[in-house]
DRENTORKOL-3810 file (N, C-alpha, C; in nm, 4 decimals):
REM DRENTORKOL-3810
@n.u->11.7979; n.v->18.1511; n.w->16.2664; ca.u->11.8185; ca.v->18.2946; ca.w->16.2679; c.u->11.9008; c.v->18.3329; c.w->16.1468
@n.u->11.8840; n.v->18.4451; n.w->16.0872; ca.u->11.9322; ca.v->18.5056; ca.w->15.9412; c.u->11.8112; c.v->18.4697; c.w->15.8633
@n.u->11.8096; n.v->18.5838; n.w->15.7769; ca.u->11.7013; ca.v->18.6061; ca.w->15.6567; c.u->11.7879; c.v->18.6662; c.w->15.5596
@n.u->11.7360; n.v->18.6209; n.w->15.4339; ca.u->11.8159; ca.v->18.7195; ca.w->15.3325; c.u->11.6588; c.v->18.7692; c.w->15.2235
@n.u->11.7122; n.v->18.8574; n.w->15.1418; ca.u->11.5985; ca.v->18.9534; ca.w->15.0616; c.u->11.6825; c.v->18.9756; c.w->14.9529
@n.u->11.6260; n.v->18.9562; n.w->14.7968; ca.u->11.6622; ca.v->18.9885; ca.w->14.7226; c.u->11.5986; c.v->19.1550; c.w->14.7282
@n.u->11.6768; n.v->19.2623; n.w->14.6650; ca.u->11.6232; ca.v->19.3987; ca.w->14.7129; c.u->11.6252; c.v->19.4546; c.w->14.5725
@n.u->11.5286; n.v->19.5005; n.w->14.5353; ca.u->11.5130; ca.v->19.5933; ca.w->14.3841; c.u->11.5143; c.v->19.7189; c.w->14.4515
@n.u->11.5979; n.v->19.8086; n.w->14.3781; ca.u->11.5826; ca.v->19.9637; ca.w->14.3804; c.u->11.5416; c.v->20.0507; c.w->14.2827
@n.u->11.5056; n.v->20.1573; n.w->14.2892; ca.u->11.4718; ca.v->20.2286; ca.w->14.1822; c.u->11.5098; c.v->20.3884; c.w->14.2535
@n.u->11.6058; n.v->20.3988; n.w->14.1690; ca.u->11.6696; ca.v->20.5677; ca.w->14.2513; c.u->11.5734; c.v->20.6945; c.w->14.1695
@n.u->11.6248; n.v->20.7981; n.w->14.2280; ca.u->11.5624; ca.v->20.9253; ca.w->14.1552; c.u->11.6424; c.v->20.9684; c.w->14.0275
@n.u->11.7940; n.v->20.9551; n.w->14.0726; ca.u->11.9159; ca.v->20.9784; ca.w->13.9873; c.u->11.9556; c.v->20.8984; c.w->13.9787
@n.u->12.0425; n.v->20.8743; n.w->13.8159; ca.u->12.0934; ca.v->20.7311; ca.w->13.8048; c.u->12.2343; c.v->20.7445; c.w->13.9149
@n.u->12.2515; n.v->20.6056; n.w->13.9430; ca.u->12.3702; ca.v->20.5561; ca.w->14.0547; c.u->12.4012; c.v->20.4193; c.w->14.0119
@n.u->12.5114; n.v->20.4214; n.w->13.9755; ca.u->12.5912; ca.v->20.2801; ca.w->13.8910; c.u->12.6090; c.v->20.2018; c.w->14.0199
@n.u->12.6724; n.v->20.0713; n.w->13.9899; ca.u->12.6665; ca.v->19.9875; ca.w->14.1396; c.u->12.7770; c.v->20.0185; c.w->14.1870
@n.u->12.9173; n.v->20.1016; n.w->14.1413; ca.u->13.0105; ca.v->20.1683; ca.w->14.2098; c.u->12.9869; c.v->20.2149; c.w->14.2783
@n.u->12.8824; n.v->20.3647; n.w->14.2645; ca.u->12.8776; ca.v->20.4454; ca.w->14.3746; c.u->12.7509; c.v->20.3936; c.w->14.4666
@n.u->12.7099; n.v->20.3174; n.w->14.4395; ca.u->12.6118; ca.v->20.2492; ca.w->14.5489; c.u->12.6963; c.v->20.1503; c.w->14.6583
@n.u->12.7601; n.v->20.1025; n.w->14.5960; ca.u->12.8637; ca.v->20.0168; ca.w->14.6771; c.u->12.9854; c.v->20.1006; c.w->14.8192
@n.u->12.9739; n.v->20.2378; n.w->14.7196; ca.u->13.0620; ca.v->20.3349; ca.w->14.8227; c.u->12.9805; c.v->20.4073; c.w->14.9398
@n.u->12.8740; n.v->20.4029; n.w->14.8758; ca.u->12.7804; ca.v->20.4606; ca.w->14.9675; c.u->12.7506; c.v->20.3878; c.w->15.0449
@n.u->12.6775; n.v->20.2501; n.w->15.0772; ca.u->12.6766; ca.v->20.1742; ca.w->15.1654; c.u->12.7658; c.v->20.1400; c.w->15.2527
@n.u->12.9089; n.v->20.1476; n.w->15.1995; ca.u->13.0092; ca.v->20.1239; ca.w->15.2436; c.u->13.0573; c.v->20.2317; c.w->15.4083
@n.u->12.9902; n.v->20.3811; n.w->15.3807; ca.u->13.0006; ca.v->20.4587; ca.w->15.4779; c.u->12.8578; c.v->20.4423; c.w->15.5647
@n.u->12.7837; n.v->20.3431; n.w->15.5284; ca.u->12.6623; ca.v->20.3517; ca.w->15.6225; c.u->12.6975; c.v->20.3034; c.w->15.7352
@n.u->12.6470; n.v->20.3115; n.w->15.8383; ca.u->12.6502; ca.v->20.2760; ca.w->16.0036; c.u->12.5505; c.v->20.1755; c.w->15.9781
@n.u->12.6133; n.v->20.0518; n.w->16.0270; ca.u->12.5312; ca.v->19.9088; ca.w->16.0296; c.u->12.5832; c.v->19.8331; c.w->15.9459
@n.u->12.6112; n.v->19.9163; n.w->15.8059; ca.u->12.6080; ca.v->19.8003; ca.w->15.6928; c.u->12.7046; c.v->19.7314; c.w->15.6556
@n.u->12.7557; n.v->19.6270; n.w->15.6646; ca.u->12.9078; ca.v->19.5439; ca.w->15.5761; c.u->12.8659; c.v->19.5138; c.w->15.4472
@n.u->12.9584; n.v->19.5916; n.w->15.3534; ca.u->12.9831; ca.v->19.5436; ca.w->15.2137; c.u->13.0357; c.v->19.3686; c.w->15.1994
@n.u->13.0005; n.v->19.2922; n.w->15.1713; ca.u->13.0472; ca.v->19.2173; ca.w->15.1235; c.u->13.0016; c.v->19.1687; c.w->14.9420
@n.u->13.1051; n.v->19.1728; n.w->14.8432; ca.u->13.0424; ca.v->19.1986; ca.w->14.7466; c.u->13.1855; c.v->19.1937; c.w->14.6571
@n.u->13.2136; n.v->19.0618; n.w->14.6361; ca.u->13.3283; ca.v->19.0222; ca.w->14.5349; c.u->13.2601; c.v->18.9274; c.w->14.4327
@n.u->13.3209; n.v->18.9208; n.w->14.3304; ca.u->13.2567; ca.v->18.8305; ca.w->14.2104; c.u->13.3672; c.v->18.7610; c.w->14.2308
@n.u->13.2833; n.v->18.6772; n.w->14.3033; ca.u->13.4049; ca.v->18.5373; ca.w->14.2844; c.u->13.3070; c.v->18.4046; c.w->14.3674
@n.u->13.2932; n.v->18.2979; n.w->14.3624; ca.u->13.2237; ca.v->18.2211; ca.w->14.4205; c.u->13.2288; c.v->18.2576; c.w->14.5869
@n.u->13.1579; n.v->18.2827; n.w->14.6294; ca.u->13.1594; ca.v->18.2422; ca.w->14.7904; c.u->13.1534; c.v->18.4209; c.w->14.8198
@n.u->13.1561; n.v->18.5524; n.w->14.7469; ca.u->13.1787; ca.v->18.6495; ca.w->14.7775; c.u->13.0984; c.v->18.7577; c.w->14.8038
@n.u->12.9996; n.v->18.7036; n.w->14.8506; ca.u->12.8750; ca.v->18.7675; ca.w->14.9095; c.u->12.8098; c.v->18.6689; c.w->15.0257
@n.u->12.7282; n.v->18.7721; n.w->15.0936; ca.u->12.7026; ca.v->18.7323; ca.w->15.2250; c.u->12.5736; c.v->18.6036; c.w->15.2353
@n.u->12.5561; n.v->18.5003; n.w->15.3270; ca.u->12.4465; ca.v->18.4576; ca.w->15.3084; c.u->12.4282; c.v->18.3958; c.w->15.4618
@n.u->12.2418; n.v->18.3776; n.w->15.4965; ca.u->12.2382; ca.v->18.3806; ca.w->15.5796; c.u->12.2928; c.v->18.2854; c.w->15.6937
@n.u->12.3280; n.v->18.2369; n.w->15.6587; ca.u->12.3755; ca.v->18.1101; ca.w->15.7956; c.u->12.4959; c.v->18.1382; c.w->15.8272
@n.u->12.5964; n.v->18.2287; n.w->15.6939; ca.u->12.7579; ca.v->18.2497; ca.w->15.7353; c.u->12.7522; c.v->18.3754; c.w->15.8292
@n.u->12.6718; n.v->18.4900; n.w->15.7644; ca.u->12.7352; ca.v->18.6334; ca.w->15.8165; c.u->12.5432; c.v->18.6414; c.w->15.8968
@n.u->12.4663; n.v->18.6332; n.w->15.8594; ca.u->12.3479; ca.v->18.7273; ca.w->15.8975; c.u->12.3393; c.v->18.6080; c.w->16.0829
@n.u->12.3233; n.v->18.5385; n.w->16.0783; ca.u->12.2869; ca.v->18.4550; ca.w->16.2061; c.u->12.3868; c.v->18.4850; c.w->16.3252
@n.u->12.3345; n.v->18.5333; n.w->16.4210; ca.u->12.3965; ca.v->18.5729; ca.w->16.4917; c.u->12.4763; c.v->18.7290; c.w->16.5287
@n.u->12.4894; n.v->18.7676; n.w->16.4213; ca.u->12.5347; ca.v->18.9060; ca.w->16.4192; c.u->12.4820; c.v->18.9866; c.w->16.4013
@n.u->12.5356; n.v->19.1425; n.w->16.4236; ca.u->12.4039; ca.v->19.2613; ca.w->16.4806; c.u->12.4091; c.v->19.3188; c.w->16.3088
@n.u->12.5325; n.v->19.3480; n.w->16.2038; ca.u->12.4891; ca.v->19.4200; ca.w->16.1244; c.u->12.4221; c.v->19.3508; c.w->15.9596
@n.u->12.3888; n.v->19.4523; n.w->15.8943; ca.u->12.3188; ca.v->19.4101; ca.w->15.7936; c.u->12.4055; c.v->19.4201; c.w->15.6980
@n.u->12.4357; n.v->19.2969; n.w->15.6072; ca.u->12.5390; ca.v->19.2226; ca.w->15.5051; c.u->12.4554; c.v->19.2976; c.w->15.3914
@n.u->12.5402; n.v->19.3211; n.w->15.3049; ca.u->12.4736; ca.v->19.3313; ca.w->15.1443; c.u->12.6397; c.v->19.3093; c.w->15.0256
@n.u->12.5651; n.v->19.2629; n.w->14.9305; ca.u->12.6135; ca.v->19.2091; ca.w->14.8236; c.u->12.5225; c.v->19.1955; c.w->14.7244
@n.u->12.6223; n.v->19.1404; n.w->14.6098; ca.u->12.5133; ca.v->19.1086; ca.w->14.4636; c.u->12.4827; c.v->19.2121; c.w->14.3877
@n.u->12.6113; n.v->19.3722; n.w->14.4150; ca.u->12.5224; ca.v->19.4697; ca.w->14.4205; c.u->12.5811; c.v->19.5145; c.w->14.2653
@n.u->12.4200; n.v->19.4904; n.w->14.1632; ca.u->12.3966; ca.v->19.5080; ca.w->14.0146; c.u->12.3192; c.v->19.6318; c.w->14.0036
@n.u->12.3555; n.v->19.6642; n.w->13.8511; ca.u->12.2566; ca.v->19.7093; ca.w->13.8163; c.u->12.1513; c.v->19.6784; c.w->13.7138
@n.u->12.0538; n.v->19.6926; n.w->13.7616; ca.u->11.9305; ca.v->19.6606; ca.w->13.6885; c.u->11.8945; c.v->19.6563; c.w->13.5633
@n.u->11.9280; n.v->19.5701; n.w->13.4496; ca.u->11.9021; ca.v->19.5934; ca.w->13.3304; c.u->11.7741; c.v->19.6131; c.w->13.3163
@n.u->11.6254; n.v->19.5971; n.w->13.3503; ca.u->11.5319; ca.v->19.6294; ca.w->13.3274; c.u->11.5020; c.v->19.7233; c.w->13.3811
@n.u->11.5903; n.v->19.7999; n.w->13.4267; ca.u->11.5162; ca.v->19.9497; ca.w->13.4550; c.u->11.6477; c.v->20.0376; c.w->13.4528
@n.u->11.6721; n.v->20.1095; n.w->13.3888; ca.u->11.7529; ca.v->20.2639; ca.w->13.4095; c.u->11.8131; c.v->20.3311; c.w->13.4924
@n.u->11.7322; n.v->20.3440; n.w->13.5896; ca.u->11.7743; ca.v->20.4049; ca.w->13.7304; c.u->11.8049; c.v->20.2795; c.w->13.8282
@n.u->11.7537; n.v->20.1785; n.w->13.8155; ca.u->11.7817; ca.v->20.0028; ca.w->13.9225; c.u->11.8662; c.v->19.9869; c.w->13.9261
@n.u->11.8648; n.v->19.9238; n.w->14.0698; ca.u->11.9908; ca.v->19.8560; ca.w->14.1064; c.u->11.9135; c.v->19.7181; c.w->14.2119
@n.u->11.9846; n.v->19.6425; n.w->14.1928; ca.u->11.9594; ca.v->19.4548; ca.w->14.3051; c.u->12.0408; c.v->19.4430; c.w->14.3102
@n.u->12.0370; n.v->19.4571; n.w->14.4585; ca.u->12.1203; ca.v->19.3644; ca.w->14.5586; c.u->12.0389; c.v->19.2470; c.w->14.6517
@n.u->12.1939; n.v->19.1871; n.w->14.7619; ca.u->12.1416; ca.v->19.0759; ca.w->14.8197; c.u->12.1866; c.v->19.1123; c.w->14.9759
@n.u->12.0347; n.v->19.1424; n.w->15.0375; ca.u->12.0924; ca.v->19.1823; ca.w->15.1652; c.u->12.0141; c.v->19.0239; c.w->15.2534
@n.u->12.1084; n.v->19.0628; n.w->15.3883; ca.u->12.1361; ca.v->18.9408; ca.w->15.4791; c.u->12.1370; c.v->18.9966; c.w->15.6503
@n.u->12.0285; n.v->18.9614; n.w->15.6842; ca.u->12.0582; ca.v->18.9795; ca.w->15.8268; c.u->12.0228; c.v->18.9206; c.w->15.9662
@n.u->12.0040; n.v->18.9169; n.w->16.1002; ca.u->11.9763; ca.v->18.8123; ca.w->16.1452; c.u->11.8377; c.v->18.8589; c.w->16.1919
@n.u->11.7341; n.v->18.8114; n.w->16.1475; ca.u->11.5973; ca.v->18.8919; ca.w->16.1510; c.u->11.5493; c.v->18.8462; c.w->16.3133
@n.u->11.6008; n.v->18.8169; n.w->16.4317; ca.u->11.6149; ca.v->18.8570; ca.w->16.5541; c.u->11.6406; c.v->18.9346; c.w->16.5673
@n.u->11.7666; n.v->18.9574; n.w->16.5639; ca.u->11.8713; ca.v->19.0841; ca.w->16.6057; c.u->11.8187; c.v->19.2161; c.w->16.5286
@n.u->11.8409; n.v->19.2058; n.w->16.4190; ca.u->11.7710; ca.v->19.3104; ca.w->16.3375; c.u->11.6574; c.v->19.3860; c.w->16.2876
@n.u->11.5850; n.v->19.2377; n.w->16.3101; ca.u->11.4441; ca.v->19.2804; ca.w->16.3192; c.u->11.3635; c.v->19.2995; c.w->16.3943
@n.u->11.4457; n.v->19.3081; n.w->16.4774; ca.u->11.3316; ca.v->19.3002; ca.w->16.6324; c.u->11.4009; c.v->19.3774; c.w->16.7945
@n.u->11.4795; n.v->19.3325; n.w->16.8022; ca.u->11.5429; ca.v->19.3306; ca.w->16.9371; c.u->11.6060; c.v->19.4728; c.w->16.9098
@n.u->11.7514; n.v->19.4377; n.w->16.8563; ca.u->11.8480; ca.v->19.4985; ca.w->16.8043; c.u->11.8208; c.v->19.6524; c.w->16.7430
@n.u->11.7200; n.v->19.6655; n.w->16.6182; ca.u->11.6556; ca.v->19.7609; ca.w->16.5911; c.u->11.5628; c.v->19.8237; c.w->16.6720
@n.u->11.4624; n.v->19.7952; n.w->16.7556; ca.u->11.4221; ca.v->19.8672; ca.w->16.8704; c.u->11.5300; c.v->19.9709; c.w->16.9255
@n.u->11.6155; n.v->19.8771; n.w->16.9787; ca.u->11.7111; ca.v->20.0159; ca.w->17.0570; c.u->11.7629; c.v->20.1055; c.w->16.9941
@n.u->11.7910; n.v->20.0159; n.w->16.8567; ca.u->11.8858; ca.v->20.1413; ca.w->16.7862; c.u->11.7717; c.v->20.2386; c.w->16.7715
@n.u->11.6640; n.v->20.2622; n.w->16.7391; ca.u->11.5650; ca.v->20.3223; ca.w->16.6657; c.u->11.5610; c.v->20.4568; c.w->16.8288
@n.u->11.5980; n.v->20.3643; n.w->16.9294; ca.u->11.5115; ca.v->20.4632; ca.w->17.0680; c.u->11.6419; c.v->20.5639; c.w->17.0750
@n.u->11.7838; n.v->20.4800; n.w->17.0519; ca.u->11.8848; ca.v->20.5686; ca.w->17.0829; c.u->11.9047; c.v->20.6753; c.w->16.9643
@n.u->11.8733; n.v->20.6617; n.w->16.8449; ca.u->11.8572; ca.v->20.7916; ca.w->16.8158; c.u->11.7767; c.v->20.8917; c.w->16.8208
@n.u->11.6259; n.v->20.8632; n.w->16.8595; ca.u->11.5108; ca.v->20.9628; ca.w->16.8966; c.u->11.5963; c.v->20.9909; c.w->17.0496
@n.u->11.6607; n.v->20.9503; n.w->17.1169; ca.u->11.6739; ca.v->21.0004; ca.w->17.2273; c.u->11.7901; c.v->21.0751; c.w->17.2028
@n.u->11.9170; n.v->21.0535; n.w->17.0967; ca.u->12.0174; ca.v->21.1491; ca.w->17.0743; c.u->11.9669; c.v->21.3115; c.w->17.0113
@n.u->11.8736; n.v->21.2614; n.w->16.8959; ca.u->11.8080; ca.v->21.3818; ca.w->16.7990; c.u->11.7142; c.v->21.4619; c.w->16.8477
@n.u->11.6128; n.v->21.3975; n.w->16.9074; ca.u->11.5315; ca.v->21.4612; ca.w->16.8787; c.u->11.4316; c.v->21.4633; c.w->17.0521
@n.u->11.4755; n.v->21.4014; n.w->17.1496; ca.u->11.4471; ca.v->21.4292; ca.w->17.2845; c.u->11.5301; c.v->21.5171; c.w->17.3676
END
């Protein structure tokens, strides 16, 4: 259990990996983990296995593209991909929009 994804982005507006990093940082689900230093990003067997939220780190920006940014997200593709995300997905159609 845990999967990780290298993730390419391509924004509309440019967004440096500062403010991408802040932004994730207020998402619901997501843990920043994301230090330059050996060991300072998430990977799957430490943080994604077993646990409900989705890890990201690695978070660059894209020299081959302008607007890019790659990161390294991590999660436990049970929990997250399946189980875990179901409910979350029902409890907000049932907060919003039922």
């Amino acid at each position: 259990y845990g999967h990780s994804e290298a993730v390419h982005v391509e924004t509309r507006e440019k967004l440096n990996a500062s403010q991408a990093r802040a932004l994730l940082e207020k998402a619901p689900g997501i843990v920043v983990l994301d230090e330059h230093r050996d060991g300072g990003y998430p990977t799957a067997v430490s943080e994604g296995a077993t646990h409900d939220p989705v890890y990201v780190g690695r978070i660059r920006e894209d020299i081959s593209l302008p607007r890019g940014l790659d990161m390294w997200v991590v999660a436990d593709n049970v929990r997250k991909g399946a189980a875990l995300n179901s409910i979350q997905i029902a409890e907000i159609l049932v907060k919003e929009y039922l």
